[in-house]
C-alpha positions as CSV (number, residue, x, y, z in Angstrom):
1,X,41.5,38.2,16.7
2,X,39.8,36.4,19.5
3,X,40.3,33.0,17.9
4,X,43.9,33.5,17.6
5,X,44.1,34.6,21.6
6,X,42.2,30.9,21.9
7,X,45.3,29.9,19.6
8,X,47.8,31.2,22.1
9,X,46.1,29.8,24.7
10,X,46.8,26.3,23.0
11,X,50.3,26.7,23.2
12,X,50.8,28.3,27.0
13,X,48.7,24.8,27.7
14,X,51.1,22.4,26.0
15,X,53.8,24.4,27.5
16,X,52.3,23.5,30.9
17,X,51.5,20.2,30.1
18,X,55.5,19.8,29.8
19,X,56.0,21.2,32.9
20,X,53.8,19.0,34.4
21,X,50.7,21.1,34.9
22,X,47.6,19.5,33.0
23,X,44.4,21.8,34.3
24,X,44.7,24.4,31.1
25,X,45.3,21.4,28.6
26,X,41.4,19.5,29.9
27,X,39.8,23.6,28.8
28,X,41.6,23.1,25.4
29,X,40.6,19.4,25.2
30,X,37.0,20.3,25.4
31,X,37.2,22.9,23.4
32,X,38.7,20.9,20.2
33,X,36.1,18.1,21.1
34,X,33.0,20.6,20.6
35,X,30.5,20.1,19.5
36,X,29.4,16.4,20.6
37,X,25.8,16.6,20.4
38,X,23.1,18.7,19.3
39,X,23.3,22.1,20.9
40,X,20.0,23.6,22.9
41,X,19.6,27.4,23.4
42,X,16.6,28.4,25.8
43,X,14.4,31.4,25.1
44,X,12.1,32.6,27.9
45,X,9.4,33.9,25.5
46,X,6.7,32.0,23.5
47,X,6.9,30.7,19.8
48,X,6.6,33.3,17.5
49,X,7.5,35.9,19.6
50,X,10.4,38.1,18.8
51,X,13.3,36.2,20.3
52,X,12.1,32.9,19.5
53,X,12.4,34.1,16.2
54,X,16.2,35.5,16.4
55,X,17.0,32.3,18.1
56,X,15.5,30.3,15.5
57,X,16.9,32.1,12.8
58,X,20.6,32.1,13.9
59,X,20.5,28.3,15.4
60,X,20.0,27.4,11.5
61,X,22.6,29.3,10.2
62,X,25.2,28.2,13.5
63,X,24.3,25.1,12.9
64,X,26.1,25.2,9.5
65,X,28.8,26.6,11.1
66,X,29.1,23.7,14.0
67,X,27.7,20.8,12.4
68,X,25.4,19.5,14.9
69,X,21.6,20.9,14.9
70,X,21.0,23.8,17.1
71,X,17.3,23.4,18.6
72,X,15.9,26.0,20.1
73,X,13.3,25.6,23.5
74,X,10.9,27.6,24.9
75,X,10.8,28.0,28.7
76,X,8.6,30.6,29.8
77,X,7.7,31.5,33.2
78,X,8.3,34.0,36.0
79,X,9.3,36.7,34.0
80,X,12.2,34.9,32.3
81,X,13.2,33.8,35.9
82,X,12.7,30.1,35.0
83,X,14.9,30.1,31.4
84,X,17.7,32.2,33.2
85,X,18.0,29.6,36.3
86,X,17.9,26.7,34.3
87,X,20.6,28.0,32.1
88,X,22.6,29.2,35.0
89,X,22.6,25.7,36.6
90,X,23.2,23.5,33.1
91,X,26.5,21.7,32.8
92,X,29.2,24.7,31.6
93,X,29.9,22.5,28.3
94,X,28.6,24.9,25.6
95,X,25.4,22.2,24.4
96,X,23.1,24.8,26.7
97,X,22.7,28.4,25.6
98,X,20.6,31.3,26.3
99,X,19.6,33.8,23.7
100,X,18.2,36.3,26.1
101,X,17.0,39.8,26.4
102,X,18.8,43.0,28.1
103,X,15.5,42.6,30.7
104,X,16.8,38.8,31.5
105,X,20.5,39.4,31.8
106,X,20.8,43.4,33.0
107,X,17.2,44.4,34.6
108,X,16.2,41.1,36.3
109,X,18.6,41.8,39.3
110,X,16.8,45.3,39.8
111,X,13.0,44.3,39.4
112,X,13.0,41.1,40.9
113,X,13.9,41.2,44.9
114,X,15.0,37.7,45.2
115,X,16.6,35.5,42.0
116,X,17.3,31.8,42.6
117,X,21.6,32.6,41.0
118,X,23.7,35.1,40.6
119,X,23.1,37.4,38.1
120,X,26.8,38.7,38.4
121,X,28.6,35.8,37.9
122,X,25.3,33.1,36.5
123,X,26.7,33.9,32.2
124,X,29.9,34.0,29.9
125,X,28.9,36.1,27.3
126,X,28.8,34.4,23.8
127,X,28.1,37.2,22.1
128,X,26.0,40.4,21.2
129,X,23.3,39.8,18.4
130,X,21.1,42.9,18.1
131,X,19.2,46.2,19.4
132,X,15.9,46.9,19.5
133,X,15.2,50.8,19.9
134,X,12.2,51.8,22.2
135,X,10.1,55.0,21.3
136,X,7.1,57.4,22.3
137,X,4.3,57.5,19.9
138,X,1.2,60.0,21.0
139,X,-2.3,59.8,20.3
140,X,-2.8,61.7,16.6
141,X,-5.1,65.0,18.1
142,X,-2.4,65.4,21.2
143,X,-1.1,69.2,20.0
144,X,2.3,68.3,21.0
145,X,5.4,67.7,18.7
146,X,8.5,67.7,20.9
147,X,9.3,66.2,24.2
148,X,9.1,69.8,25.7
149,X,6.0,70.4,24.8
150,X,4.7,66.8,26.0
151,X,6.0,67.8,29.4
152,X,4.0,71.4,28.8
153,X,1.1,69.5,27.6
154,X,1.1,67.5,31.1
155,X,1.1,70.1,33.5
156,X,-1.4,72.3,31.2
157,X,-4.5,69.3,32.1
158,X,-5.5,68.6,36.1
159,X,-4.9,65.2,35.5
160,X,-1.9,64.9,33.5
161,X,-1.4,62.5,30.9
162,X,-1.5,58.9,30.7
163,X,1.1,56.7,28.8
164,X,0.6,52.7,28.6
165,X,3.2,50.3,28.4
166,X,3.6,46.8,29.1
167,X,7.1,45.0,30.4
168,X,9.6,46.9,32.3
169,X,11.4,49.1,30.2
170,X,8.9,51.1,28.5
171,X,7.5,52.1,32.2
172,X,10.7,52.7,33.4
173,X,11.1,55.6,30.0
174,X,8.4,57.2,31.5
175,X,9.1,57.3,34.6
176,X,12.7,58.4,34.1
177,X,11.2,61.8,32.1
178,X,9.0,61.7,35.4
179,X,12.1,62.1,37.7
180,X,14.0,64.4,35.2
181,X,11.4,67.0,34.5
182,X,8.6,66.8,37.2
183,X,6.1,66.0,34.6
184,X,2.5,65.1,35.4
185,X,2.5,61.1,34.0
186,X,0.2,58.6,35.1
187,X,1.4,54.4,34.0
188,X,-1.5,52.1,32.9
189,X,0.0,48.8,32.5
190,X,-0.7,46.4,30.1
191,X,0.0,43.1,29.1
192,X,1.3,44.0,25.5
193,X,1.8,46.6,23.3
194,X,-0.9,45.6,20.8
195,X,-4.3,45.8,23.6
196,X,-2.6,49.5,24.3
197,X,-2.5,50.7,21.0
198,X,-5.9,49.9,20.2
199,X,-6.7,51.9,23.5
200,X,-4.3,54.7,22.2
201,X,-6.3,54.9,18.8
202,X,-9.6,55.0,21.2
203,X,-8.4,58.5,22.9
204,X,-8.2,56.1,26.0
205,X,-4.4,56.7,26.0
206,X,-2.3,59.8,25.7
207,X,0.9,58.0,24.7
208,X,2.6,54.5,24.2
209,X,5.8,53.6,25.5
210,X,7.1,50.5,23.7
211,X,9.9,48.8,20.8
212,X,9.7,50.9,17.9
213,X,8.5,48.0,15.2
214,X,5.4,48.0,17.2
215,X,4.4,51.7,17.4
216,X,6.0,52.3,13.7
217,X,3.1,51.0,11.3
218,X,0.4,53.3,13.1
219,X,2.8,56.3,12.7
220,X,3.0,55.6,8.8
221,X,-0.5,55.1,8.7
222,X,-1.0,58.9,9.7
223,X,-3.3,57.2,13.3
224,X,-0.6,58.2,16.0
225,X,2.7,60.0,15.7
226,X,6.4,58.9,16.7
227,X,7.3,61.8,18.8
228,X,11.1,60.3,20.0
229,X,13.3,57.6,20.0
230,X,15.2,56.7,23.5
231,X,18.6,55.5,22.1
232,X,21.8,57.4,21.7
233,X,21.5,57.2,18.3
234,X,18.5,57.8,15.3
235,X,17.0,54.8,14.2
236,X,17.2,53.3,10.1
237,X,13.4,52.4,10.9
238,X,12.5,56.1,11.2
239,X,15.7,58.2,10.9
240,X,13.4,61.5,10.9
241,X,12.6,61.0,14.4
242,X,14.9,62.7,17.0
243,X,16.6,60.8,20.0
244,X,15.6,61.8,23.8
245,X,19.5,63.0,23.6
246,X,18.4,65.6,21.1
247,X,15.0,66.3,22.7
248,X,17.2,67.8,25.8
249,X,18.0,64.9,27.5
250,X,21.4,64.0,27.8
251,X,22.8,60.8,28.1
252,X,19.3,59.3,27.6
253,X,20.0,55.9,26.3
254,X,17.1,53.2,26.7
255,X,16.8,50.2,23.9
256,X,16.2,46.4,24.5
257,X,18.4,44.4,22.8
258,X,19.7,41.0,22.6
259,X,22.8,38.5,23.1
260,X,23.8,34.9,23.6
261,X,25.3,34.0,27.1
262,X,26.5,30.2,28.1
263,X,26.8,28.7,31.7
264,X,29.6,30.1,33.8
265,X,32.1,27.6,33.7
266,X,32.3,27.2,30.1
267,X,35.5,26.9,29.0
268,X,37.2,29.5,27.0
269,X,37.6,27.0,23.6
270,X,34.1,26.5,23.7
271,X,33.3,29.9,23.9
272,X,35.5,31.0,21.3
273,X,34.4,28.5,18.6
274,X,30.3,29.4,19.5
275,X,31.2,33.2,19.5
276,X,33.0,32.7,16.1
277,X,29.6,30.6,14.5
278,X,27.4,33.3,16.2
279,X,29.1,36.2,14.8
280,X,29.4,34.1,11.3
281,X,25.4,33.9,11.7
282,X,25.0,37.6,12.2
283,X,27.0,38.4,8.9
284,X,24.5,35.8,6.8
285,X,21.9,37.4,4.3
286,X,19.5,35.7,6.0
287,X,19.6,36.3,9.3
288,X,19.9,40.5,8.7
289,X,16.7,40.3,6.9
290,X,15.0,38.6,9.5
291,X,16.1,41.1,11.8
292,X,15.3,43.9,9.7
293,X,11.8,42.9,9.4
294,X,11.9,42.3,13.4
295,X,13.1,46.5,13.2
296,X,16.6,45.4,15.2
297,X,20.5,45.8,13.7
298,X,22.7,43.1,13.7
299,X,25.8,43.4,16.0
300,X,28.5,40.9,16.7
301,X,31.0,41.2,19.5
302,X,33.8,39.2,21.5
303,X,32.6,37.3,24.6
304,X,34.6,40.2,26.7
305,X,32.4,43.0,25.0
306,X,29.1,41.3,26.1
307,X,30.3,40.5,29.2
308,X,31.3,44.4,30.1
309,X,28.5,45.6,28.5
310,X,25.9,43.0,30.7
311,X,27.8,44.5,33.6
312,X,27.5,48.1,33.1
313,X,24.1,47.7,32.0
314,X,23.5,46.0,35.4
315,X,24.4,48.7,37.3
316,X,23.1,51.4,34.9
317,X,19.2,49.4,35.9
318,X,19.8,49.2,38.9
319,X,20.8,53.1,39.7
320,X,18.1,54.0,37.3
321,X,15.3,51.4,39.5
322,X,16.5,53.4,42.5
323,X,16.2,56.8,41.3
324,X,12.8,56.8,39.5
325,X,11.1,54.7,42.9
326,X,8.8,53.9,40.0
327,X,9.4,50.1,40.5
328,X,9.4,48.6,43.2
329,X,11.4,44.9,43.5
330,X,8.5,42.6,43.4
331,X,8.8,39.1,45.6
């Protein structure tokens, strides 16, 4: 449906070309020229990492789709700071895109007290590519099985319990149940989820806040225990486990997930025919296993979809930074 609105928009621009108006007709122009070169989408993480690997996985099977090679490159650096701005400043043409996370597009404006663009207006969505559910897994002798009961547990010891987490989301889980139910939760931040798990299997750490594929393989293996899932909905990774909604908490709804923005400026041809090779990708065999493995659900969308949904999430961070005071904008 959205490639016939780019359709329509083809013949309102030859419409105006008759009448003597030529600007619409130069969008369409570059649109029906695109591809002319190899395509580059920036990830701000590291090789091997989780999004490189999306990236990687869905520039092959675009690439297909648009006939030139889509290369993925790795700029890391001030918390995804350094990927965004480049992307934000690259010429609006469609060769430079961004497969980014929901912490680059929707909670860098709340964390970060000064950003070198816009984040309201730096993107034109491309497209939604997955979700990545986020989770609490306890230490295997904590007596506690519900949410309720963690929050019990917590005013029950003199100094609470402690939770480690690394990032930004997975702190700001815990401190949300911090502003919602007054319980006694101390953060120990780490640099990954791996170095706190090993602490959590130690009886250093009460809990671990963090993306469900990384606390999941210690739950099976009977050494900690899922307790909840933060999204709306249960997760195909561990469908027994209930969601923070049905724990009590409603509206809870906290996942990382991922999606494909371009330079504002792009024009709307261009954005249609990457959309339509990115939600082509999504629907391969291939990349829905690789996904799978990564513990995420593929999930196309139109450009406008993303671009609400980066939006709403932007303010939903930013209230939700405000409330909990639990980060503070760093410099």
């Amino acid at each position: 449906m959205h490639i016939q609105k780019i359709h329509r928009h083809g013949l309102r621009a030859a419409l105006f070309l008759v009448l003597g108006t030529s600007v619409p007709v130069l969008s369409v122009a570059a649109g029906a020229a695109f591809p002319e070169r190899p395509i580059r989408v920036l990830v701000a993480f590291s090789p091997g990492s989780a999004p490189d690997i999306v990236a990687r996985t869905l520039g092959e099977q675009m690439s297909k789709t648009l006939k030139v090679p889509v290369l993925v490159e790795n700029k890391l650096g001030a918390d995804g700071v350094i990927a965004s701005d480049t992307v934000a400043k690259a010429a609006p043409d469609g060769h430079t895109l961004y497969l980014a996370t929901m912490g680059n597009l929707a909670l860098a404006s709340a964390t970060i007290k000064t950003l070198p663009y816009d984040a309201a207006t730096a993107f034109r969505g491309v497209g939604f590519v997955a979700n990545n559910p986020f989770a609490i897994l306890v230490k295997h002798d904590l007596p506690v099985r519900s949410v309720a009961e963690l929050i019990q547990a917590s005013h029950g010891k003199s100094q609470g319990l402690n939770y480690g987490s690394a990032g930004t989301v997975g702190p700001l889980v815990g401190a949300e149940i911090k502003r919602r139910t007054g319980a006694n939760m101390t953060y120990i931040p780490y640099k990954g989820a791996q170095p706190a798990l090993v602490d959590l299997v130690g009886g250093q750490l009460d809990m671990v806040i963090a993306d469900l594929p990384s606390l999941l393989p210690l739950h099976q293996q009977g050494k900690a225990r899922l307790l909840v899932v933060t999204t709306g909905k249960r997760s195909a990774l561990a469908p027994d486990i209930p969601t923070m909604g049905e724990s009590g908490f409603r509206g809870f709804d906290v996942s990382t997930w991922y999606a494909m923005v371009a330079p504002n400026g792009t024009p709307d041809g261009v954005i249609g025919k990457l959309n339509e090779a990115l939600n082509g990708a999504l629907k391969s065999a291939e990349v829905s296993k690789h996904l799978s493995g990564l513990g995420m659900t593929a999930s196309g969308s139109t450009p406008k979809e993303l671009d609400d949904l980066v939006r709403l999430e932007r303010e939903r961070w930013e209230r939700m930074v405000r409330e909990t005071q639990q980060i503070t904008a760093r410099p």
